[in-house]
N, C-alpha and C positions, 0 to 999 in steps of 0.2 A: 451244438444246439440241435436239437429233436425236431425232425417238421412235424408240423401241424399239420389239423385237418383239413385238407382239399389243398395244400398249399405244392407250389410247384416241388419243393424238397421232397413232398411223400409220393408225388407220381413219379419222379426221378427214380427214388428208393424203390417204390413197387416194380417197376422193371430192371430194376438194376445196370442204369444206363451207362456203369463205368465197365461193363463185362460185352458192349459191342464191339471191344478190343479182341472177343474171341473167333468173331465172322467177319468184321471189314477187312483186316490185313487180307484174306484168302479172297473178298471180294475185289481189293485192289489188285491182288496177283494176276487172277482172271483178267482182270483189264489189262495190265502190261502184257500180258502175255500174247490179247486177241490183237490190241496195238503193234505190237511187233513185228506179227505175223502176217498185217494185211496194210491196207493201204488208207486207216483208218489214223487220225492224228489224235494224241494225248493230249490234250487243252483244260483249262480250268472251268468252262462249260461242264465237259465229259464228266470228271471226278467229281465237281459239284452236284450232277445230279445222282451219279451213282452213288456217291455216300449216302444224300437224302434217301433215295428211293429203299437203302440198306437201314439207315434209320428209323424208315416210316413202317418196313416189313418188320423187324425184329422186334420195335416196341410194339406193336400187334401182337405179335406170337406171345410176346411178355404177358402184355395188357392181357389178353383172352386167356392164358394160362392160369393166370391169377385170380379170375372172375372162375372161371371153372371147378377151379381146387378151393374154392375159398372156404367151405365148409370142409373140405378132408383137411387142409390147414389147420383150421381151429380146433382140429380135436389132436393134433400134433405138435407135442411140449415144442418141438423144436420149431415149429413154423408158426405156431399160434397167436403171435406179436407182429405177423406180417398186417401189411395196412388196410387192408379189408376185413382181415377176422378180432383185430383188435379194433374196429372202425375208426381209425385213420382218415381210410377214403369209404366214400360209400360207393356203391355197387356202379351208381348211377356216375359217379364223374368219373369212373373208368371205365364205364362204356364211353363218355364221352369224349376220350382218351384214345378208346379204340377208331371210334368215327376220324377221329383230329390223325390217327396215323396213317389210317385205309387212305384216305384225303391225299396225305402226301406222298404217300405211295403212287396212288392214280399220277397225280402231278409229274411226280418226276417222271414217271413213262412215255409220258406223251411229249418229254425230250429226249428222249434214248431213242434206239431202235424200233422201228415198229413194230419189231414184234414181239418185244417187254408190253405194247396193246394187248395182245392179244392171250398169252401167257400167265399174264398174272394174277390170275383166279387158281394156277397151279398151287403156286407156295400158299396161299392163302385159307386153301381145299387144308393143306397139310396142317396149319399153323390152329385150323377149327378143329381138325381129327385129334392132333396127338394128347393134348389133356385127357382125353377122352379112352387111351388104347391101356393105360395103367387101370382100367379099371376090367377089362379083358384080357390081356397078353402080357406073357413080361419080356416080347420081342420089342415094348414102348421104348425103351432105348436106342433102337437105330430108329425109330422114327423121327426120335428127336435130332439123329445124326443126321440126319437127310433132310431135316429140316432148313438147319443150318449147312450141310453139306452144300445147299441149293447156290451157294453163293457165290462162287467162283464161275459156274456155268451160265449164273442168273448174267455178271456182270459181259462174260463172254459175246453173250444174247444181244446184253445192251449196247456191246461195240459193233458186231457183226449181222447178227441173225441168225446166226447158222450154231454147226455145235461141233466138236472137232474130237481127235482123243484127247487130249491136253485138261479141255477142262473136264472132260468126264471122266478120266481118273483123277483128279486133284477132288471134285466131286465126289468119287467113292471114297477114298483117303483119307478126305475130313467126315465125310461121315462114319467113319469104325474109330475115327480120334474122337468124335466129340460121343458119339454113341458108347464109346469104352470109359472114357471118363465120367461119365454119368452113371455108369455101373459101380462108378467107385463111388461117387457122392450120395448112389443110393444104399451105400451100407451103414447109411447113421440110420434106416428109418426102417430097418429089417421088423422090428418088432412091431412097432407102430403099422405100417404096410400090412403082416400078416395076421395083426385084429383086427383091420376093416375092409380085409378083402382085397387089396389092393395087389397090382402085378409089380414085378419088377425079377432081376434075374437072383440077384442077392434073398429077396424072400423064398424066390423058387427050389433055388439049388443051394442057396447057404454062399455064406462071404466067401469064404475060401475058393470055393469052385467059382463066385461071380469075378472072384480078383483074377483069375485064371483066364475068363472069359475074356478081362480089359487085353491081359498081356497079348492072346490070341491076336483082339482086335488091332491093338495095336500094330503091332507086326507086319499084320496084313495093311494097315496103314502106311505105313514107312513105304513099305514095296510099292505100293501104289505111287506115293508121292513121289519116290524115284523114278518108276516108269515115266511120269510128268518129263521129267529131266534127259530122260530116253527120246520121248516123240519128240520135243520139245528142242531136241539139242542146244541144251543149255551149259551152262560151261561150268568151269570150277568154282566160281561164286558158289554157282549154286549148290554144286555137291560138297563144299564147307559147311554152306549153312544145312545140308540133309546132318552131315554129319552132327553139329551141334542139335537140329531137333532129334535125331536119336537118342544123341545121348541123355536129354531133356528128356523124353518118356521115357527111357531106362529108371531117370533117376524116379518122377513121378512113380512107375511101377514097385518100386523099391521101399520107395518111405509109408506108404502104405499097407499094412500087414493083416491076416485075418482077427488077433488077439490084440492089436494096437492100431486104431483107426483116429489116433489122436491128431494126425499130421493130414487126412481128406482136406483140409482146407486150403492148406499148403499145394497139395497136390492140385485140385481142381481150379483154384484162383491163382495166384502166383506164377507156377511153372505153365500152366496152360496158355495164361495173357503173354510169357517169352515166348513159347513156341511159335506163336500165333505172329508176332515182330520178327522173329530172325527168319522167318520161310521166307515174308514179306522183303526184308532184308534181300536176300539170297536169290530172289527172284529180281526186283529191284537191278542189282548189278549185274547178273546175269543181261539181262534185256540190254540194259545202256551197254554195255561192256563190249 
C-alpha cells in the first residue's frame, strides 16, 4: 500500500529511514571504541541517546535535502514521483518534520557530553550547505562524505569530549566510502545533471573517469579504516571483518561498469547496508574480546 498525503508512511519514505543503517553502525563503532578506551561505562541511557541524536541529525539532513531539490526533482524522470514534487507531502509538513528532528537532536545532547552542547551547530552548518554545493562544484560528494563521515567522531564526542586518532580516521574513511559511492549513484542522472547545470564528478569527467574516482576513493578508504585498527590495537576480529569489507567494495566496484549501470542499485543499497554491519560486527568483538 502507497502512503498517502502527510501520512507517517510518506515522511518515512521521504527520508528513507531504512538507509540509517548506512551511518549508525559507524556511529555505534565510535561509541565502543571511546568506551573502551576510557573510563566511560556502555549503558542503555548512552546508546539510547546516541541513536536518537543519530536519528534526529540524519532525518534533518534527509528532510532539508528533499525541500532543497524538490524542484531539480521534478524535472528529473527518475526522482520526479519523490513526495514533494509529486505532492505527497507539502513543503510545509517537511519543514515541520525538519523542526520535530532539530528538536530531537537538541534533546538528546543535553544527555550526552557537554560538548555535543556545544558542537552541534557543526553538522547541522553541513546538513544546510550540501544540497546546495551540486549546484557549484562537483567536489558535493565528499561533502556528502563528511556529512555522514561526522558520525563516528560525533558519537566519540558524545562519550568523551575530546577527539583521538581513532575516530578521526574512521571519520576520513567513511567519508571517501560514502562520498565514492555516491559517485556511483550519481551516474543514473549524468544527463539530466548536465541540462540543468548541475555539479557532480560523473557529469564533469564522464562515468568511466567518475567509476575510477569511487575506486581511488575507496582505497584510500579501506587504509584509513585499517589505520583505526592500527592506533586502536584491535585484534583479529577486527581485521576479519577489514577483510570481508574489502572484499564488499571490491565486489561493489566491480558490478558496476561504465556501459552497464543496471546493478547501481545493488551496489549503493544492498552491499553498502553489509558493509556498514560487518565493520560494526568486527569492532563489536574486537572491544569485548
Amino acid at each position: 500500500m502507497s502512503a498517502g498525503p502527510g501520512t507517517p508512511g510518506a515522511l518515512l519514505s521521504l527520508v528513507k529511514f531504512e538507509h540509517t543503517i548506512f551511518a549508525l553502525p559507524f556511529a555505534y563503532a565510535g561509541m565502543l571504541l571511546a568506551v573502551e578506551g576510557t573510563p566511560a561505562r556502555l549503558d542503555a541511557p548512552l546508546v539510547l541517546w546516541i541513536t536518537l541524536a543519530m536519528v534526529g541529525a540524519r532525518t534533518l539532513a534527509m528532510a532539508l535535502n528533499r525541500i532543497v531539490d524538490a524542484e531539480v526533482d521534478a524535472r528529473n524522470p527518475r526522482t520526479a514521483m519523490r513526495e514533494i514534487p509529486s505532492g505527497k507531502l507539502s513543503r510545509r509538513s517537511v519543514w515541520m518534520l525538519c523542526a520535530a528532528s532539530l528538536v530531537l537532536l537538541l534533546v538528546a545532547t543535553t544527555q550526552l557530553h557537554p560538548a555535543t552542547r556545544v558542537l552541534w551547530p557543526i553538522p547541522v552548518a553541513l546538513f544546510v550547505l550540501y544540497p546546495y554545493t551540486k549546484r557549484f562544484t562537483w567536489a558535493c560528494h565528499l561533502v556528502l562524505g563528511v556529512c555522514t563521515g561526522l558520525a563516528p567522531i560525533g558519537a566519540w564526542l558524545a562519550v568523551t569530549g575530546g577527539v583521538a586518532a581513532a575516530p578521526i580516521f574512521m571519520t576520513a574513511g567513511i567519508a571517501l566510502w560514502i562520498g565514492g559511492f555516491d559517485v556511483i549513484y550519481a551516474t543514473q542522472d549524468v544527463a539530466v545533471d548536465r541540462a540543468q547545470g548541475l555539479h557532480s564528478i560523473p557529469a564533469r569527467f564522464g562515468v568511466a573517469r567518475g567509476l575510477w574516482v569511487t575506486r581511488v576513493a575507496h582505497v584510500a578508504s579501506f587504509a584509513l579504516l585499517c589505520a583505526v585498527g592500527v592506533v586502536a590495537d584491535l585484534g583479529a576480529a577486527y581485521w576479519i571483518s577489514m577483510a570481508a569489507v574489502g572484499a564488499l567494495l571490491a565486489y561493489e566496484n566491480a558490478i558496476v561498469r561504465p556501459h552497464d549501470l543496471s546493478r547501481v542499485n545493488a551496489a549503493f543499497f544492498a552491499t553498502n547496508g553489509i558493509i556498514g554491519m560487518v565493520y560494526l560486527a568486527g569492532v563489536g568483538v574486537a572491544v569485548s574480546g
